[in-house]
C-alpha positions in Angstrom: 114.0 358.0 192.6 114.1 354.2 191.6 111.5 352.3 192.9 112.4 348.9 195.4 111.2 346.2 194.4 109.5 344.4 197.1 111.6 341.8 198.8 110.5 338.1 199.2 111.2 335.8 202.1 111.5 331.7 200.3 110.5 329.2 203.0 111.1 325.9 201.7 108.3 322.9 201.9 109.2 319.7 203.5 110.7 318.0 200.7 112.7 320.5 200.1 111.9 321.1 196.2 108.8 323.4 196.6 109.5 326.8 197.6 106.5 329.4 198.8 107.2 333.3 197.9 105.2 335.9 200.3 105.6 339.0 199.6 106.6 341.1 203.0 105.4 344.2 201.7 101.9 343.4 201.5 101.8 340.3 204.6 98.6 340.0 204.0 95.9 337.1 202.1 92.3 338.3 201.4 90.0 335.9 201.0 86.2 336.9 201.0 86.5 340.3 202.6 89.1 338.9 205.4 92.7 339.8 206.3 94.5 337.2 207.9 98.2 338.5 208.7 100.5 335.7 207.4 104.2 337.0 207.5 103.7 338.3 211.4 104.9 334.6 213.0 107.6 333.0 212.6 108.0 330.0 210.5 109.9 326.5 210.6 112.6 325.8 207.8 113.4 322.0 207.6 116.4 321.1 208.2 119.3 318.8 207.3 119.3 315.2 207.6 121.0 314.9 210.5 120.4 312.7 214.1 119.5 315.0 216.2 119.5 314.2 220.2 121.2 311.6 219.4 123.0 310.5 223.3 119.1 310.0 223.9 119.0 307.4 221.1 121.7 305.7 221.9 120.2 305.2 226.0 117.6 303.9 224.5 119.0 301.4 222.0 121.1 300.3 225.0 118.7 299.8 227.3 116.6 297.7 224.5 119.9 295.4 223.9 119.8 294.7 227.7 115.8 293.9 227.9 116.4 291.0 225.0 119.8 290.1 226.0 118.1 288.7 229.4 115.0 287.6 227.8 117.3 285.4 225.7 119.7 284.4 228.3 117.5 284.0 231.3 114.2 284.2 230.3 114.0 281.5 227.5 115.9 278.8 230.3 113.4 280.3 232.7 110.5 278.3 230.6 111.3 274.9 231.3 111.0 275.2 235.1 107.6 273.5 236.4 104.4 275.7 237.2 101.1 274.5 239.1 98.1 273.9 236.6 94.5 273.8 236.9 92.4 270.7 238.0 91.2 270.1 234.7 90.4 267.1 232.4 88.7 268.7 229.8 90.6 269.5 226.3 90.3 272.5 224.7 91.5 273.5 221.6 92.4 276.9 220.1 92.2 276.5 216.8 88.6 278.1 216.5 89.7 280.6 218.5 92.9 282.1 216.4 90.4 282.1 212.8 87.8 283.9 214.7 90.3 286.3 216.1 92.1 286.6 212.5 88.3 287.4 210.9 87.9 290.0 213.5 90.9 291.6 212.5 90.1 291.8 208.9 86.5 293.0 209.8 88.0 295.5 212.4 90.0 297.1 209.3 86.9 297.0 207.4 85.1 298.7 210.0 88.0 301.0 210.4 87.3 302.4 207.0 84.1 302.6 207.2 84.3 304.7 210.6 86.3 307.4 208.6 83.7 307.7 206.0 81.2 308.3 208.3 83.3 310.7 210.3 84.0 312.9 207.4 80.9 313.3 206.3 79.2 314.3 209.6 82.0 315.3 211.6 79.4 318.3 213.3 76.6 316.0 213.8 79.2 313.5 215.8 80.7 316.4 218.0 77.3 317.2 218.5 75.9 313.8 219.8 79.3 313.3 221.8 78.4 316.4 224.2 74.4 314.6 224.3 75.7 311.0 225.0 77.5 312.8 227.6 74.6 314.4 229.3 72.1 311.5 228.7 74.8 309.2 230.6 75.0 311.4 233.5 70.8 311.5 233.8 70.9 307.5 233.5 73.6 307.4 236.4 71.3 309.8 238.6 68.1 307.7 237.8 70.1 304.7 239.0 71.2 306.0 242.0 67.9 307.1 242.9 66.2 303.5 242.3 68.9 302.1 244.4 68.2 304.8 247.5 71.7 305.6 247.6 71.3 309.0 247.8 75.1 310.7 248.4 75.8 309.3 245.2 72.2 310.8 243.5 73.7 314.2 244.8 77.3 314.2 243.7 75.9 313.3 240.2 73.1 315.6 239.9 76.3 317.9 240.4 78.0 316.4 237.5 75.3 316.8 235.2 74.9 320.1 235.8 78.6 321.0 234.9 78.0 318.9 232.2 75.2 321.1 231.4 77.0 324.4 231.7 80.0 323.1 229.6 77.8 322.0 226.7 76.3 325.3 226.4 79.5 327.2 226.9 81.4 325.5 223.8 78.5 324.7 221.8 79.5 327.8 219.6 82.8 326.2 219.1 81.9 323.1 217.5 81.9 324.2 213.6 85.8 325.0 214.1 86.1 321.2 216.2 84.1 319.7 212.8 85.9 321.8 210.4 89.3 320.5 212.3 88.2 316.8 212.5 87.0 317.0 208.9 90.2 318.5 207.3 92.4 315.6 209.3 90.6 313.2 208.5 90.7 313.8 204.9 94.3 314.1 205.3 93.9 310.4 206.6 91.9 308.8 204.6 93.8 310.3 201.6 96.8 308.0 202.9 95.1 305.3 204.6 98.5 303.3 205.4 98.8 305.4 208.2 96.2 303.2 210.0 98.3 300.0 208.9 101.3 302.1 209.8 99.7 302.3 213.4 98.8 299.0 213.3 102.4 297.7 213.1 104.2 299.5 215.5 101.3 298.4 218.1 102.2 294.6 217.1 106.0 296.3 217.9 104.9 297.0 220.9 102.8 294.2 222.0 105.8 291.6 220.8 108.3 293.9 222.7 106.1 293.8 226.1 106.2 290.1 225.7 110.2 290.1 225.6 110.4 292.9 228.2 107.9 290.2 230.1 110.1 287.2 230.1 113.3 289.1 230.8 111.4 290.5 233.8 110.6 286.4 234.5 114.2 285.8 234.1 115.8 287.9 236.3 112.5 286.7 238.9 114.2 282.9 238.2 118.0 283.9 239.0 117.3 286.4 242.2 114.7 283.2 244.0 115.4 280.7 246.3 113.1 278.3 246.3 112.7 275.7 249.0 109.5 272.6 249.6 108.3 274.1 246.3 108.0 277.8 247.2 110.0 280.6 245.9 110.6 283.8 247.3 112.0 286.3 244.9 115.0 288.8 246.1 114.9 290.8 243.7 117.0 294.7 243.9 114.3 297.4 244.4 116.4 299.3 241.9 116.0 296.5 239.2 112.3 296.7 239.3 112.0 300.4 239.4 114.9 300.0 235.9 111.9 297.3 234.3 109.1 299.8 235.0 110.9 302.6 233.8 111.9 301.1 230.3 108.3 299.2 230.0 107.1 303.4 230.4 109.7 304.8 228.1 109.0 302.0 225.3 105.7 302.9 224.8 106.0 306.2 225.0 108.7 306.1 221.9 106.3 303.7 220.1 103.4 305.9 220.6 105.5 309.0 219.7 107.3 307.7 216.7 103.9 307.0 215.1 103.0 310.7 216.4 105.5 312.2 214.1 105.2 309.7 211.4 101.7 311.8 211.6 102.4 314.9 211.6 104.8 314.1 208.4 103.0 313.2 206.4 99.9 315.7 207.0 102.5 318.6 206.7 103.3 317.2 203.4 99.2 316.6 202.5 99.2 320.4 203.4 102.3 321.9 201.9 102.5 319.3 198.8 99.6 317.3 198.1 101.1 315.6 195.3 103.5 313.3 197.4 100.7 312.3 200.2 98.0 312.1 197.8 97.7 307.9 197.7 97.5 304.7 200.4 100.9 303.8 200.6 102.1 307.3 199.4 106.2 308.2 199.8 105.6 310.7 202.0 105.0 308.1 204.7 107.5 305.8 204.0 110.0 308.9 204.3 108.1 309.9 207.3 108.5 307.0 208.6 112.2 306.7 207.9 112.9 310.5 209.5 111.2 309.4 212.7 113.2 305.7 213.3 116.5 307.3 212.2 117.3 311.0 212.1 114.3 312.3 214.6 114.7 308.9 216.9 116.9 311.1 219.6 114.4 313.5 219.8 111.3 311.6 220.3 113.5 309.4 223.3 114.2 312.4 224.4 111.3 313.6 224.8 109.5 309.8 225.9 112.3 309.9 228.5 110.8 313.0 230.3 107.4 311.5 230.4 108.3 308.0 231.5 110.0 309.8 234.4 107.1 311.5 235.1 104.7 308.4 234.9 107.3 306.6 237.1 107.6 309.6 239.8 103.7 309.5 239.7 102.8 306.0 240.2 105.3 306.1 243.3 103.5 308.8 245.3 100.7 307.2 244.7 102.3 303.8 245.7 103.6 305.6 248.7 100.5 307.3 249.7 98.6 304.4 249.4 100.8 302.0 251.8 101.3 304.7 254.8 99.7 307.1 256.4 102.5 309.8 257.8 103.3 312.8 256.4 99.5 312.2 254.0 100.1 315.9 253.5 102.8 316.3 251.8 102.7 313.3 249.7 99.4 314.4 248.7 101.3 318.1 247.5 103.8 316.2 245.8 101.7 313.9 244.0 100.0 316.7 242.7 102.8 318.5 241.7 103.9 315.1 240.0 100.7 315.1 237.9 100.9 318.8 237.1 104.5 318.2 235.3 103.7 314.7 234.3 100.2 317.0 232.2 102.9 319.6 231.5 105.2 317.8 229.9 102.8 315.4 227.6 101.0 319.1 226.7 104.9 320.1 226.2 105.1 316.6 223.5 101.7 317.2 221.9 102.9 320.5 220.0 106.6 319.7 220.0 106.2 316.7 218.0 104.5 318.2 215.5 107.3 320.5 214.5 109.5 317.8 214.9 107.7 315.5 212.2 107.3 318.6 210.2 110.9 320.2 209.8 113.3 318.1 211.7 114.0 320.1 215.0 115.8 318.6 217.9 113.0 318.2 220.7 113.9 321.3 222.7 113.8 323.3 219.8 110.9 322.2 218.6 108.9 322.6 221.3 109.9 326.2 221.8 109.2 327.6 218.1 106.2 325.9 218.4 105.1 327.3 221.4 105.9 330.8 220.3 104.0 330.3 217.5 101.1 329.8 219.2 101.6 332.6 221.5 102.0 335.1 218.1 99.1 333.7 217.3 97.2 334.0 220.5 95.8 330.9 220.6 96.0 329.7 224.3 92.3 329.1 224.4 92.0 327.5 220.6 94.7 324.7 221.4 92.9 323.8 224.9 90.4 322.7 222.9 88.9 319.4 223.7 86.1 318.5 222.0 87.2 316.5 219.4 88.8 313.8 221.8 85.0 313.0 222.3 84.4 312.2 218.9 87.2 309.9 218.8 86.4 308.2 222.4 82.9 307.6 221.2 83.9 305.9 217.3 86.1 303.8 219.2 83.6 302.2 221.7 81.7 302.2 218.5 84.4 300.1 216.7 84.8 297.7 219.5 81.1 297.2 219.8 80.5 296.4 216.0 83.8 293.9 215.7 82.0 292.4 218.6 78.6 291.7 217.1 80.5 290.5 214.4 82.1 288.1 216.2 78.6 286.6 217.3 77.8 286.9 213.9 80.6 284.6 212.9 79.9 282.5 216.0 76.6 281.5 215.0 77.4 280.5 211.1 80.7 278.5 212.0 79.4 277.3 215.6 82.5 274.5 215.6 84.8 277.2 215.9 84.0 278.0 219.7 81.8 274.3 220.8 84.7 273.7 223.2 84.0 276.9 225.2 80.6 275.7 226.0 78.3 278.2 227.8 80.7 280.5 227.3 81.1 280.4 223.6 78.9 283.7 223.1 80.9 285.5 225.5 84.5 284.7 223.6 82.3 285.4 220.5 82.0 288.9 221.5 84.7 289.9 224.2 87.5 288.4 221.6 86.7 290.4 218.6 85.6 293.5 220.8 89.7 293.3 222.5 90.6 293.7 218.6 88.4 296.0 217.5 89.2 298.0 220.1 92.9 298.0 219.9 92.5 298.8 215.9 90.6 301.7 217.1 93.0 303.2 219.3 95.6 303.0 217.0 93.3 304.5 213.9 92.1 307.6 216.8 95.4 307.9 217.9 96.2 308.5 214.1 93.2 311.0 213.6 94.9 312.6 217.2 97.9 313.6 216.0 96.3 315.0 212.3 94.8 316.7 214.4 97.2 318.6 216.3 99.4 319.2 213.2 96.3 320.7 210.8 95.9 323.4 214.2 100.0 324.0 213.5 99.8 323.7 209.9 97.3 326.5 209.7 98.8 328.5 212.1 101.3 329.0 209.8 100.6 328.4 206.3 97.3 329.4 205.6 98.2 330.3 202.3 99.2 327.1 201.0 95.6 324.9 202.5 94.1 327.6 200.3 95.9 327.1 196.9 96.0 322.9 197.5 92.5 322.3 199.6 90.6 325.2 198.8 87.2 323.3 199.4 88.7 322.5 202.9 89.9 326.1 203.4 86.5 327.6 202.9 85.0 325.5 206.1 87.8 325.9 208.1 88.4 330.1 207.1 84.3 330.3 207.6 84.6 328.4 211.0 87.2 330.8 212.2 84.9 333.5 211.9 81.5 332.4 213.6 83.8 331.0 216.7 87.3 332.8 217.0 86.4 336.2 214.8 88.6 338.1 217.4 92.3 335.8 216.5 94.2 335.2 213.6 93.5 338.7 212.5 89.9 338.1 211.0 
């Protein structure tokens, strides 16, 4: 009888000119006495470049040519009418002002780095000290409360702490899989470190585009008033308004998620094919970065569109609740019911994203393969995880606090920069560079967020290839897996 020989299933790597054999027959790796079953879930293929969800692209783009078409049009005439200014005689000139805030920037990129280095290299320790800050904050809110006598608000904390008690000690055994995760994405970022300039742009994006979206919204203020003595009333459609607040939610929700698949590219290629993410500015995020403005830009819309309509629906119970009183109970029902679907949907975008970034899905698909690959998996409780969003909340108050003192630091050697702020100068000193700081560590965290999320989806399903191109990285993660989940991924 001739013997079969074993059949191979080729799934291609992101680029497309790296192909991994696994052998079906055997469906197994062993790696220090462990089995982890490889060939039991299904995985993505990447797929042709092609626009996917696109009608959702286009709304979009349309809606963007409207927003500057009236800042343009209405808002720029808008800019010559005559406003009310303060009582004020003295000068004050900015010019100190704009090189303190351009240092700060340089030195909140500076810190930036720095912050990874340190992250990396005690990623336990900080997930650690997150959970203590955590506890030591509640203690210092009780003590407060108790100086002041204001005892209701003693008793509701004491509460708090001790859930914050009993959390801590319930996920304290988790925290070498929350390091080994944090540590493996952040070496994936600091490997290519343009992602953080990469987030730093499309923020700037953003931030120009609010200011158009502001005067178009100033423009259409200008044609819908009547003014009469020197007082305008606005008449602005309720249905205009509700349109601006609905495109200023979908906006940033496409500029958040573009830079959340830009992300996940580029990690999935760290992971599958180190050799194209393996430098700053390496190509796998300029075509990362390409995939998600052109051929992927349906899908994220798409996608942003659900959870700006969510946001919107939201805010407007809460609007409604908040201005009457009947029916309380049922707009307290449906505001809840909002807020479940609003969490639903952003948990929804979280994975699908991911496998969008990675292979090219439309959104609906990838949402579902990657939610059945975490059910194969059986890792409902693993990707509730939360404790490495305390890391990253802590570094970035970090960051904003350390941009600040550099500000004063500044302050104090070029004192002429700020003399026309008088008493105040110390405060502009900090609260200026702090703002930046701050906003260059959101955009680093939000980085280190989405890594994140795509190392849990990358090693759901290709193990094999973190072993054979990070093995040093594979060792913590593999050894993590078996102190805290020894039950899943079939250790």
């Amino acid at each position: 009888m001739e013997k079969q020989e074993p059949k191979h299933d080729l799934r291609q790597s992101l680029l497309g000119d790296r192909f991994v054999a696994v052998d079906e027959e055997e469906q197994i790796i062993r790696n220090e006495g462990l089995t982890v079953n490889h060939a039991a879930v299904t995985h993505g293929e990447k797929q042709p470049n092609n626009f996917r969800d696109a009608w959702a692209a286009v709304l979009f783009l349309s809606q963007q040519i409207v927003i500057i078409y009236l800042a343009l049009a209405w808002g720029v005439p808008s800019l010559n009418y005559e406003y009310a200014s303060f009582n004020s005689t003295d000068e004050v000139h900015f010019g100190g002002l704009f090189y303190l805030s351009l240092t700060a920037g340089m030195a909140a990129l500076l810190v930036a780095a720095l912050t990874l280095s340190v992250m990396i290299r005690w990623a336990e320790q900080l997930v650690q000290i997150s959970l203590f800050l955590t506890l030591v904050s509640n203690f210092v809110v009780i003590i407060y409360f108790a100086t002041h006598e204001y005892w209701y608000g003693c008793v509701a904390s004491t509460f708090v702490l001790a859930w914050s008690l009993w959390y801590a000690r319930s996920v304290w055994q988790r925290i070498p899989f929350a390091a080994a995760n944090l540590k493996t994405a952040l070496t994936a970022v600091h490997t290519n470190g343009g992602l953080v300039l990469t987030a730093v742009g499309i923020s700037l994006c953003i931030n120009i585009w609010s200011l158009v979206w502001m005067l178009a919204g100033l423009g259409v203020y200008a044609r819908s008033a009547t003014c009469e003595n020197g007082v305008c009333a606005s008449h602005m459609n309720g249905g205009v308004i509700m349109m601006f607040v609905l495109s200023f939610y979908w906006t940033a929700q496409v500029g958040k998620n573009i830079l959340h698949v830009t992300v996940s590219g580029v990690v999935g290629t760290w992971w599958f094919a180190p050799e194209d993410a393996s430098s700053f500015c390496s190509p796998a995020i300029n075509d990362s970065l390409l995939r998600a403005t052109t051929y992927s830009l349906g899908s994220i819309c798409l996608g942003s569109l659900l959870t700006a309509l969510l946001q919107f629906a939201c805010q407007l119970t809460r609007e409604a609740r908040r201005h009457t009183r009947c029916n309380a109970i049922l707009r307290c029902v449906l505001e809840c019911l909002v807020d479940f679907l609003e969490r639903l949907v952003a948990y929804f975008n979280q994975w699908a994203y991911v496998y969008v970034g990675l292979y090219g899905y439309d959104y609906l698909t990838a949402g579902r393969k990657t939610m059945s690959l975490f059910m194969e998996r059986g890792w409902t409780i693993i990707i509730n995880d939360n404790l490495v969003l305390r890391v990253l909340g802590l570094m970035s108050v970090l960051m904003g606090f350390l941009t600040g003192c550099f500000g004063l630091i500044i302050a104090s050697i070029k004192s002429s920069w700020l003399e026309d702020f008088g008493n105040s100068a110390a405060s502009v000193a900090f609260c200026i560079p702090f703002l930046i700081g701050a906003a260059v560590a959101y955009a680093l965290m939000s980085v280190v967020a989405s890594a994140i999320d795509t190392v849990l989806v990358a090693f759901a399903e290709g193990p094999l290839d973190f072993e054979r191109n990070h093995p040093g990285l594979y060792t913590q993660m593999i050894t993590a897996w078996r102190q805290v989940y020894p039950e899943e991924f079939g250790m």
